[in-house]
C-alpha positions in Angstrom: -64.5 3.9 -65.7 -63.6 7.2 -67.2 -66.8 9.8 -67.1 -67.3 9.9 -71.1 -67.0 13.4 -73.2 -70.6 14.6 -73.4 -71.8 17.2 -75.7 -75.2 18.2 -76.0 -76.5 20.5 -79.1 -80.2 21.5 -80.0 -82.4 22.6 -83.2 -84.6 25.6 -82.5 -84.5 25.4 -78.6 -82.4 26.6 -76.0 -81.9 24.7 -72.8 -81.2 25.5 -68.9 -79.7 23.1 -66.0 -82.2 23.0 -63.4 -80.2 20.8 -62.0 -77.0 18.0 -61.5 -75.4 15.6 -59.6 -72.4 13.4 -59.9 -72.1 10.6 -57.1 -69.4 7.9 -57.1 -69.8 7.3 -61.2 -73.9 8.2 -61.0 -74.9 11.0 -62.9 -78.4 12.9 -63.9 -78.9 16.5 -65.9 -82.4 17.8 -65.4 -82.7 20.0 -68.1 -85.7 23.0 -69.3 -85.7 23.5 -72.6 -88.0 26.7 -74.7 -88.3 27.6 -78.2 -85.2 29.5 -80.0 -85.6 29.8 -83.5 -81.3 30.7 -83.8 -80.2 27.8 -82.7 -78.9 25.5 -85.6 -77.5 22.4 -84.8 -75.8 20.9 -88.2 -78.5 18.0 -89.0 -77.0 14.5 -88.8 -77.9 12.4 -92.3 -78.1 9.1 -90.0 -81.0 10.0 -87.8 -82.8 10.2 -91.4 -85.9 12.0 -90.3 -88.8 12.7 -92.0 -88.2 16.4 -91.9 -85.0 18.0 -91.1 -86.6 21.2 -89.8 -87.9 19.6 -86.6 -86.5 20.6 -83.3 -84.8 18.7 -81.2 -81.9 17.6 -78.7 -79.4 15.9 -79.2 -76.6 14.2 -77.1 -73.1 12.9 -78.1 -70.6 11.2 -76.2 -67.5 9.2 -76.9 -65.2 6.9 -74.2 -63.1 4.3 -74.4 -64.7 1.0 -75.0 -62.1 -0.9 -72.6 -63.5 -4.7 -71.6 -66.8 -4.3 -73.2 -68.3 -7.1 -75.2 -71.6 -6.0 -75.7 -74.5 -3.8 -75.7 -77.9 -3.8 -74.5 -81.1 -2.3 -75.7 -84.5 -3.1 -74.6 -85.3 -4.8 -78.1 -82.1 -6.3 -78.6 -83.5 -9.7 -78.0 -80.7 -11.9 -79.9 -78.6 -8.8 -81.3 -76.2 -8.0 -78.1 -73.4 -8.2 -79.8 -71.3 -4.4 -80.5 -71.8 -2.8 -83.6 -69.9 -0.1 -85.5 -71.4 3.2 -85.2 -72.5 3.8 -88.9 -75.0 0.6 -88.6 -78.5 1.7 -88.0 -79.8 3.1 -84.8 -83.0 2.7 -83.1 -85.9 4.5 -83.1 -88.1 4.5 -79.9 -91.1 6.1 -78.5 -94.5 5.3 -76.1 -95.3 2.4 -78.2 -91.8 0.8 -79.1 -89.0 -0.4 -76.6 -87.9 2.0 -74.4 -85.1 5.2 -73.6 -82.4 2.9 -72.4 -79.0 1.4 -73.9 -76.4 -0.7 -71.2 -73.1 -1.7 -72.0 -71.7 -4.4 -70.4 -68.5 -6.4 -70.1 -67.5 -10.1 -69.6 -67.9 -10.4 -66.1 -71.7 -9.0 -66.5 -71.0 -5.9 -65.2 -72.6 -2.4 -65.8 -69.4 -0.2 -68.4 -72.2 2.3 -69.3 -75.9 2.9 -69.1 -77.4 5.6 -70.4 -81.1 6.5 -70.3 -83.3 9.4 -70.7 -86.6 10.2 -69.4 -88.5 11.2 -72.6 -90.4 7.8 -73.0 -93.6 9.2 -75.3 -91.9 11.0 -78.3 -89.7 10.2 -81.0 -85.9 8.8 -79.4 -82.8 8.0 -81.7 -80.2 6.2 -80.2 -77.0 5.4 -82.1 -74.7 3.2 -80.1 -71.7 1.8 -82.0 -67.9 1.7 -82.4 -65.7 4.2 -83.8 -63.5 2.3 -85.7 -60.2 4.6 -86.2 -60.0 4.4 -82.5 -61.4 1.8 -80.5 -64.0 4.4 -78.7 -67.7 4.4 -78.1 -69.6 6.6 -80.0 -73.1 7.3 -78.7 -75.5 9.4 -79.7 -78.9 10.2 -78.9 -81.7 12.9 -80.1 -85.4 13.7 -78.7 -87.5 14.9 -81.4 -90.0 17.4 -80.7 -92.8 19.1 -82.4 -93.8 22.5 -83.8 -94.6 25.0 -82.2 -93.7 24.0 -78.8 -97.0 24.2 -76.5 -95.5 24.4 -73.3 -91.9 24.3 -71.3 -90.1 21.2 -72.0 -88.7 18.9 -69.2 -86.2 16.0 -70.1 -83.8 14.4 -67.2 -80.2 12.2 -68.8 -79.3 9.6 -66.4 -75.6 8.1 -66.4 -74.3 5.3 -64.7 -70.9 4.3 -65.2 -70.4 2.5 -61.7 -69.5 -1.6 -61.6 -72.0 -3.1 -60.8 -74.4 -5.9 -62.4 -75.7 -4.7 -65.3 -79.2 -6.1 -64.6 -78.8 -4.0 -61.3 -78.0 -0.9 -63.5 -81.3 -1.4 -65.2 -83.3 -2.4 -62.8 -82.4 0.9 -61.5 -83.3 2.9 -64.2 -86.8 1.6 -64.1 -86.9 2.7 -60.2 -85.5 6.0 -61.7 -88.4 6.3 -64.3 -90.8 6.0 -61.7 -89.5 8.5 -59.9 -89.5 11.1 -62.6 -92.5 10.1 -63.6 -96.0 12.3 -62.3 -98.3 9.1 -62.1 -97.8 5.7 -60.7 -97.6 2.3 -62.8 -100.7 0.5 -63.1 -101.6 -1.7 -60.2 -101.0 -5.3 -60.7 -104.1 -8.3 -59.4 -103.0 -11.4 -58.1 -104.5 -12.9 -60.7 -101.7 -11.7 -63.1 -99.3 -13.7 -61.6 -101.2 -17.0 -61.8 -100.5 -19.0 -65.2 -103.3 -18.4 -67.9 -105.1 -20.0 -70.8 -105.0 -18.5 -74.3 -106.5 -19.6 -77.6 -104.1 -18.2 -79.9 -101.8 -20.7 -80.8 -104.3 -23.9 -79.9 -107.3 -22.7 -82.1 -106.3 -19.1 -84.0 -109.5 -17.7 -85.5 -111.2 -21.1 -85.5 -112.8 -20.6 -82.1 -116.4 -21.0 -80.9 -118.6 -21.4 -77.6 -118.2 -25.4 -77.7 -115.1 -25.7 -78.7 -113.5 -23.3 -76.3 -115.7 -24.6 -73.4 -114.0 -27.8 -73.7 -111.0 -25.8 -72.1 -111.9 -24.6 -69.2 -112.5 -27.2 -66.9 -109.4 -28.7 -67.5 -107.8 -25.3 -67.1 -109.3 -24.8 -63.8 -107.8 -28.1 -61.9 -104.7 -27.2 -63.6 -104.9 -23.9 -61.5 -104.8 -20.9 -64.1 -106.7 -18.2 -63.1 -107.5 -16.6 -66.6 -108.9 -17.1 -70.1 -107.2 -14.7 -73.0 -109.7 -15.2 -75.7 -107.5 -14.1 -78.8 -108.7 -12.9 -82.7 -112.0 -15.0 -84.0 -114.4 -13.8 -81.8 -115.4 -11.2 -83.8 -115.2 -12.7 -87.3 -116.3 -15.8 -89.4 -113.3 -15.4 -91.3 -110.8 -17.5 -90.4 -107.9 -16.7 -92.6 -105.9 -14.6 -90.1 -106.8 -11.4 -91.9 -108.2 -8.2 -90.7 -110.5 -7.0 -93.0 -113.5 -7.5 -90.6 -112.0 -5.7 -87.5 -113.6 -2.5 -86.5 -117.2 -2.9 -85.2 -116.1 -5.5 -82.2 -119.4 -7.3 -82.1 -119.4 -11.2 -81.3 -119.8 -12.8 -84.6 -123.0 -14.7 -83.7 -122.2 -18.2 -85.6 -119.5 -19.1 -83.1 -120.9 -17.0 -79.7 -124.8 -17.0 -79.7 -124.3 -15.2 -76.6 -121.3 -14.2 -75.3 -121.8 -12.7 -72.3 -123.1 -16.1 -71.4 -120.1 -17.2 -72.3 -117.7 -15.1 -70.1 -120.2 -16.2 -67.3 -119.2 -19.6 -68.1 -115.4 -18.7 -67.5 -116.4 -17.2 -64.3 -118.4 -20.0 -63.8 -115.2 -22.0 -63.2 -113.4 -19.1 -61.3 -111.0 -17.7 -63.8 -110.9 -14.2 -65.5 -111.9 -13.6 -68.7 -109.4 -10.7 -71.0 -110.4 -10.6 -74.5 -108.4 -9.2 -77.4 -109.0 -6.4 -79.4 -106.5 -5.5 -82.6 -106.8 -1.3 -81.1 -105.6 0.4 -84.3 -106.8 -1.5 -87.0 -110.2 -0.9 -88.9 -111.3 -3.6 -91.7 -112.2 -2.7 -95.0 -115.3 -4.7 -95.1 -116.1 -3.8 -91.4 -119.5 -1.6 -91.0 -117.9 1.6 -89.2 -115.6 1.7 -92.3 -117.2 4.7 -94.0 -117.1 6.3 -91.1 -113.5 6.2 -90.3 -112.0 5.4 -93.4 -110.5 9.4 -94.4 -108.9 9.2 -90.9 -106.0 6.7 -91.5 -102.7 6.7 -90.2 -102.1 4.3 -93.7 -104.0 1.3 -95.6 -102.6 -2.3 -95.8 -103.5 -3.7 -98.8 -102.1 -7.4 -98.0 -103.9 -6.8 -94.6 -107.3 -5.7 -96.1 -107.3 -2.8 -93.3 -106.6 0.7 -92.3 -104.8 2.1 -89.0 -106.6 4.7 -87.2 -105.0 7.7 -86.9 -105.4 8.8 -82.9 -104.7 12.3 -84.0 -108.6 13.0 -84.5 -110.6 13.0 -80.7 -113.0 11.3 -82.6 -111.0 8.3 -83.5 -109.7 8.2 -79.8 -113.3 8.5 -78.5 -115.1 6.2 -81.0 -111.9 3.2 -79.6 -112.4 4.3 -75.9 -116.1 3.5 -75.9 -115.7 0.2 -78.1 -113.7 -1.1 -75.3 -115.9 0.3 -72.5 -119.4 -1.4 -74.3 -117.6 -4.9 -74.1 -116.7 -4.4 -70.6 -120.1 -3.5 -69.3 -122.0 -5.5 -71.5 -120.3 -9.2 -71.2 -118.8 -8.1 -67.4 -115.1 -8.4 -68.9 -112.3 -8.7 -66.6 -109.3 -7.5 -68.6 -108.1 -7.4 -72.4 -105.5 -8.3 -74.3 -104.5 -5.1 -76.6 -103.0 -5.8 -79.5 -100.4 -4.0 -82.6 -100.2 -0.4 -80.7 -96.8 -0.1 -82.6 -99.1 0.1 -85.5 -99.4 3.7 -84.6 -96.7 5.6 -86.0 -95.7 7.6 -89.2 -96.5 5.8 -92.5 -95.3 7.1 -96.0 -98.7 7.6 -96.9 -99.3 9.2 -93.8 -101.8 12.4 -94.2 -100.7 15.6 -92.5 -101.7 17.5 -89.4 -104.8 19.1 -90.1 -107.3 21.9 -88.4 -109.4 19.0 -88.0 -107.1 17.0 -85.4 -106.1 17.9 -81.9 -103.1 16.7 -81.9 -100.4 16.8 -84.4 -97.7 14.2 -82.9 -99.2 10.6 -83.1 -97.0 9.7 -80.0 -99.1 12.3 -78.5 -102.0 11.0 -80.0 -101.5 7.7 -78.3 -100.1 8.3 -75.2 -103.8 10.9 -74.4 -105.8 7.2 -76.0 -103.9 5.0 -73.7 -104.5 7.8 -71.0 -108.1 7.4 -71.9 -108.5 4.1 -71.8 -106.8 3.3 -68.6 -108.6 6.0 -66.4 -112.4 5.2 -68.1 -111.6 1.3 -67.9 -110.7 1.6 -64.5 -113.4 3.4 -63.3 -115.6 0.4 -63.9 -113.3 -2.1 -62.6 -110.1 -1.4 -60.5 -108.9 -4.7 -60.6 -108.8 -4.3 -64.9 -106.5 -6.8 -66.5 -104.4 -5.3 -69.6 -102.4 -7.7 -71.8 -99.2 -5.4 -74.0 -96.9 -7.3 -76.2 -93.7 -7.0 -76.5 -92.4 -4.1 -77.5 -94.2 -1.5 -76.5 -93.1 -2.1 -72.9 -91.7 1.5 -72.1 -92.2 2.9 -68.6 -94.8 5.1 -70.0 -97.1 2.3 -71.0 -96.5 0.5 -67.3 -99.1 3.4 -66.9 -101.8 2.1 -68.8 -101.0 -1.5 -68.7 -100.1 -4.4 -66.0 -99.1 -7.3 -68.3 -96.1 -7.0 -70.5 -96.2 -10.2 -72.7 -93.1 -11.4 -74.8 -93.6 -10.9 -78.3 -94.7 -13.6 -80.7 -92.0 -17.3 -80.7 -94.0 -20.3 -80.9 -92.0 -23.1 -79.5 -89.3 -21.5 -78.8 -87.6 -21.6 -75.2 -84.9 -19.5 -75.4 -87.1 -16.6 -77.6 -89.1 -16.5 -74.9 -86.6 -17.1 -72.1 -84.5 -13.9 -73.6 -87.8 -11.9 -74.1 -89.0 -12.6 -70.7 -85.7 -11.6 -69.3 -85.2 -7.9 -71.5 -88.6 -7.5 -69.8 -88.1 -8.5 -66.2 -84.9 -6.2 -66.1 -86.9 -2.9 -66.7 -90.2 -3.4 -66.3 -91.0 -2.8 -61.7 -93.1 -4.6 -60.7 -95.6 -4.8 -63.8 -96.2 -8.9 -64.6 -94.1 -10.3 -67.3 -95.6 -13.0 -69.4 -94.6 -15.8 -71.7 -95.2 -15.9 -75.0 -97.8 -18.6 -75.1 -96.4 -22.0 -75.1 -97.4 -25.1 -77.3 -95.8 -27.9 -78.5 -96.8 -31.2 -81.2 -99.2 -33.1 -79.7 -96.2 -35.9 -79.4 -93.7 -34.3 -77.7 -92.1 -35.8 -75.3 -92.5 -35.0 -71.9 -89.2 -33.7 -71.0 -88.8 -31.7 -73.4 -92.4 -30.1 -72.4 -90.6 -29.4 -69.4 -87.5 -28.0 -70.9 -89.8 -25.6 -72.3 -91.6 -25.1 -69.5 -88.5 -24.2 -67.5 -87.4 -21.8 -70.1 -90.4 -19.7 -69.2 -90.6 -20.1 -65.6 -89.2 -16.7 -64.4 -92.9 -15.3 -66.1 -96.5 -16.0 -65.6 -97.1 -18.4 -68.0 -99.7 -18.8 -70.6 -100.6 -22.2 -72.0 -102.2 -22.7 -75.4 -102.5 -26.2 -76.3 -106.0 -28.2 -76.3 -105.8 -29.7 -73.0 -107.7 -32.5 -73.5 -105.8 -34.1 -76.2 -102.7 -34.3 -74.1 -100.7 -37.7 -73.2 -101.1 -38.2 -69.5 -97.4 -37.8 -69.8 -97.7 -34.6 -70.9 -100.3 -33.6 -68.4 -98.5 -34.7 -65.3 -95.0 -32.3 -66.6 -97.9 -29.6 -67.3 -99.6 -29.6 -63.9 -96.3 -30.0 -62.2 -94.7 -27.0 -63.4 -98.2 -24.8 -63.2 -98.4 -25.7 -59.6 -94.3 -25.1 -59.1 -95.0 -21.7 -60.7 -98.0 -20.5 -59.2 -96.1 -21.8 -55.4 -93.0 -20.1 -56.0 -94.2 -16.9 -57.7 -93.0 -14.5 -55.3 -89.7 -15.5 -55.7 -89.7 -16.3 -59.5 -91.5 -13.1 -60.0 -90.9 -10.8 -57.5 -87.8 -11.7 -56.3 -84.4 -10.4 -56.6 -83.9 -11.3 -60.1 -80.3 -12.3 -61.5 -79.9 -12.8 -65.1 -76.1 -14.0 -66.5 -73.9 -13.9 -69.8 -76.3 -11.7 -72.0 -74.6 -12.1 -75.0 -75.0 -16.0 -74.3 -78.4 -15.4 -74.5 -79.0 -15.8 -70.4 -77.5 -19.6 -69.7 -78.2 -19.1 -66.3 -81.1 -17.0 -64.3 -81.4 -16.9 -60.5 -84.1 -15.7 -58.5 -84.0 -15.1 -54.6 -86.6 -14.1 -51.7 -88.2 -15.1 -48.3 -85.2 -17.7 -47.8 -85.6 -19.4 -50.9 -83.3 -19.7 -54.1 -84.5 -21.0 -57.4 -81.8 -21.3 -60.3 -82.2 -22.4 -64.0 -79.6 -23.9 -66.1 -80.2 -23.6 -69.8 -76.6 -24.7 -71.1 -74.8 -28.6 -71.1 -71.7 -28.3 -68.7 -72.0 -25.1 -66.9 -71.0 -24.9 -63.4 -73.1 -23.1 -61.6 -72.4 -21.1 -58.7 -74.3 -21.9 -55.9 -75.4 -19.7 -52.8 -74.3 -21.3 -49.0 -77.6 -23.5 -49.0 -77.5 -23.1 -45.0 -78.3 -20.1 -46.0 -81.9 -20.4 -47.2 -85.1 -22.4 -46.5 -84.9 -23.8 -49.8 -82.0 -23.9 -52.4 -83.7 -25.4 -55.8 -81.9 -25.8 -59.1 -83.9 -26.4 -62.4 -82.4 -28.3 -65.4 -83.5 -27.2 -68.5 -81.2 -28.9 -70.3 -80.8 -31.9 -72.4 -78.1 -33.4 -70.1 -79.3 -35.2 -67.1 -77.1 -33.8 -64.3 -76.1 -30.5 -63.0 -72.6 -29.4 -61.6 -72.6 -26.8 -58.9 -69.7 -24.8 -57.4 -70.2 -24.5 -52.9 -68.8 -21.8 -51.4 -69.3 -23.4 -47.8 -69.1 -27.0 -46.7 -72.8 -28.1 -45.0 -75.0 -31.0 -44.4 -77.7 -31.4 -46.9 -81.0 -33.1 -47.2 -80.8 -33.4 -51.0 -84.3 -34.1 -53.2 -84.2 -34.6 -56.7 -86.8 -34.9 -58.8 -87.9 -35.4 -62.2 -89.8 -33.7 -65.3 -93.1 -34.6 -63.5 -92.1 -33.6 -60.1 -91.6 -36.9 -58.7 -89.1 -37.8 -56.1 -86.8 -40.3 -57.5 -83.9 -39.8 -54.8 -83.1 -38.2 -51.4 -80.5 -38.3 -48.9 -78.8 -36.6 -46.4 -75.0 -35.8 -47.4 -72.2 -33.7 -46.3 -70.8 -31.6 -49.1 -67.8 -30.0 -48.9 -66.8 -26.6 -50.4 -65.8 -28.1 -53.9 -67.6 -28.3 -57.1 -70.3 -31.5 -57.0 -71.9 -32.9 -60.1 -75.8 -34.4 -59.5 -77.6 -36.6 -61.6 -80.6 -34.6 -61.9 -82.7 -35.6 -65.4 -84.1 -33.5 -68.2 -86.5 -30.8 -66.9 -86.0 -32.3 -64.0 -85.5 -30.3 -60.2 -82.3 -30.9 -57.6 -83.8 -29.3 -53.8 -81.4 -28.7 -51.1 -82.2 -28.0 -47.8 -80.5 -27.3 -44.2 -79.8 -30.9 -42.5 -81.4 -29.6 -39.3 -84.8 -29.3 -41.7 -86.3 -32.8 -40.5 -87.8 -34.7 -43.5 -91.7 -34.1 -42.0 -90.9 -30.4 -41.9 -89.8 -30.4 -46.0 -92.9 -29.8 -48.1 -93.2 -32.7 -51.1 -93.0 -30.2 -54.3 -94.7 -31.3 -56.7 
């Protein structure tokens, strides 16, 4: 591909090239940037800021959009599609998606990725085509703050090489880490390993007996957590949040709650517990004290946001979260609606009385707090973000990226587990939790299941009130996905069609290939089975068989199996290099394995 025209302007700043390099269609501009009150870019109307008299740098570049179809954002979810370049850009920043747009052609391939390494502050990015002719118009700005403090830093990454675009990104997320001046949060074991949460099974209607009733059967089912979601602080049960703010256990539901963790324990699983971080309730007790320190006031919500610009606010959250750790021995938490933090209409302005007048700023030295005072008392900490403040800065203060709210949906979650995966290291990506009517049927409990496998998965149903049916599919594909999770998780992850939605993800490592189908009548492209321990393929489809596509002729000791992981054929077969159809049923499994793998040596999976 062409390099694209690039022109880069600034309000109120000047800017020197510390550095470049340009390396077979890679290239990076490290840029340091001071005050300059005479420079006066002309202001754009689209990026539509609150106040045209801030400073900042913007970036502008224009190329031919030959063979691309589509364009990727990390909170596109279903939107991949182009778009013209007077539709509505994006705004991003610590707690919103992330400094990175990809576009890609028909054969998944990288056309253009740009990303930048500013991942706290304000980010506009306007991708779209120009229409008189047939070029991409992209622009970008960072938005700084008055009076710059200090020198500025920002890096511009390009890569306009072919190759996979999920290997362009994955890149970028190597590349954040690299410009970065402190590591990603380290990730337990325990992350990996699927978990309970109330959310979905109970809402606010929890209590110590009725949430007891879960564990057990979540422990011979093999999760390794408990996410105990909104209710435990609250008799309310009408999914408000006029009561948050105090974070004490409301005693009618949790006489003693720090008994109740110990019971979790008690059956060897974690216990995170969620906190909604921003908000403060208008008929919460600390509400007088807080209540003139508000980012803005939801009236439908009954509740405030906290404003993180005052230390006191940042302090008075800090030490709510380290009390529940030390007094009910907490293992991790689930934090909740950081996106709330960000610039309201009725949003006060900076004052003497804050330290900060950027609320990105705010938040980024919170989440800073949080993480280095929580981690103190436990390295092994546990922290839950959802979808989408999943930028490389909050890797930082969090190890569990979670796809954002899709009950019952498989291919929500399948695309939201996949935006994740491609630019998120090695920090755990989670499903959304999964549930399903109390009659489902069990293959399509699998089918869902399958959808999320690529993530640690998080169940909330009440187990105890599932069909044996429904139990066998769920302990199936918990053990599947707590066997395989080095591959699933960690391995080298492929994802296909993005403007299909992902039809098709692939993960390999350690000799073993795992494959999903999520589309009727694909063929799918197989890898030379001699060529690993274990080749598996995973229909999450409605259509009981699967066509693959060998690149090498081989003898086979083929296993299929169904939704509950039971062997219902095997055989040893020559295959030639053809395309083969297998009946293989709904959230059902086909294995393949070397012929010279003798039947004692080949584990029974399920």
């Amino acid at each position: 591909m062409n390099i694209p025209k690039v022109n880069i302007s600034f309000r109120k700043l000047k800017a020197d090239v510390v550095s470049s390099s340009e390396e077979d269609g890679l290239l990076t501009f490290h840029y340091t940037i001071c005050p300059d009150a005479s420079a006066k870019d002309s202001f754009p109307e689209r990026f539509q800021l609150s106040s045209s008299s801030l400073p900042y740098i913007r970036l502008r570049m224009t190329f031919p959009a030959l063979g691309i179809i589509g364009t990727w954002m990390a909170d596109s979810g279903f939107s991949k599609n182009l778009r013209a370049d007077w539709a509505p850009g994006q705004q991003i920043n610590l707690s919103h998606s992330a400094p990175v747009v990809c576009f890609f052609n028909g054969n998944d391939q990288n056309c253009l990725t740009l990303a930048l390494s500013e991942a706290a502050r304000d980010v506009l990015l306007f991708p779209g085509i120009h229409e008189e002719n047939g070029e991409m118009l992209l622009e970008a700005a960072v938005l700084l703050s008055e009076p710059l403090s200090e020198e500025y830093h920002l890096s511009i990454r390009l890569d306009t090489r072919t190759l996979p675009f999920y290997e362009s990104l994955k890149e970028v997320s190597n590349w954040w880490d690299s410009v970065s001046s402190d590591a990603p949060m380290k990730v337990p074991a325990e992350a990996r390993i699927p978990m309970y949460s109330t959310w979905y099974s109970y809402h606010q209607d929890i209590s110590d007996e009725a949430l007891s009733r879960e564990y057990g059967p979540a422990e011979t089912l093999g999760m390794k957590a408990v996410i105990i979601d909104d209710g435990w602080q609250t008799s309310d049960n009408n999914r408000g949040y006029g009561y948050c703010g105090d974070w004490e256990n409301t005693p009618d539901k949790f006489p003693d709650f720090a008994a109740h963790v110990q019971k979790i324990h008690s059956h060897h699983m974690k216990c995170l517990l969620w906190y909604s971080v921003p908000f403060i309730g208008r008929y919460s007790r600390i509400w007088n004290r807080f209540s003139e320190k508000l980012l803005h006031y939801d009236e439908e919500l009954h509740c405030g946001t906290l404003d993180p610009r005052y230390p006191e606010v940042r302090e008075y959250l800090v030490s709510v979260f380290e009390k529940g750790m030390k007094e009910w021995n907490l293992d991790g938490f689930k934090l909740d609606f950081i996106d709330s933090f960000r610039s309201y209409p009725d949003t006060p302005a900076y004052s003497d009385t804050m330290d900060y007048s950027e609320i990105q700023d705010a938040v980024y030295a919170l989440m800073l707090e949080i993480s280095r005072r929580l981690q103190k008392q436990n390295p092994s900490l546990l922290i839950e973000f959802r979808q989408n403040y999943i930028g490389p800065r909050m890797r930082r203060f969090g190890n569990i990226f979670r796809v954002g709210d899709c009950p019952l949906s498989g291919i929500s979650n399948r695309v939201g587990i996949t935006d994740l995966k491609l630019i998120s290291g090695n920090t755990a990506v989670h499903s959304d939790m999964l549930m399903w009517h109390r009659d489902e049927k069990p293959e399509d409990v699998a089918i869902q299941l399958i959808n999320n496998i690529f993530a640690t998965l998080q169940i909330s149903v009440h187990l105890n009130e599932q069909t044996t049916e429904q139990k066998k599919v769920l302990a199936h594909y918990l053990n599947f996905s707590t066997k395989y999770r080095e591959v699933l998780q960690c391995g080298d992850f492929r994802a296909h069609a993005p403007l299909a939605l992902y039809p098709l993800l692939e993960s390999c490592k350690d000799q073993i290939w795992i494959s999903a189908s999520y589309k009727e009548n694909q063929i799918i492209p197989s890898p030379d089975p001699a060529s690993y321990r274990e080749t598996i393929f995973l229909n999450g489809t409605k259509t009981p068989e699967l066509t693959l596509r060998f690149s090498a002729p081989g003898v086979f000791l083929i296993r299929k199996l169904d939704c509950f992981g039971e062997i219902v054929h095997e055989e040893t077969k020559a295959l030639t290099a053809s395309v083969h159809t297998f009946q293989v049923s709904q959230g059902g499994a086909l294995f393949l394995y070397p012929s010279e793998a003798s039947k004692s040596d080949v584990a029974i999976h399920s």
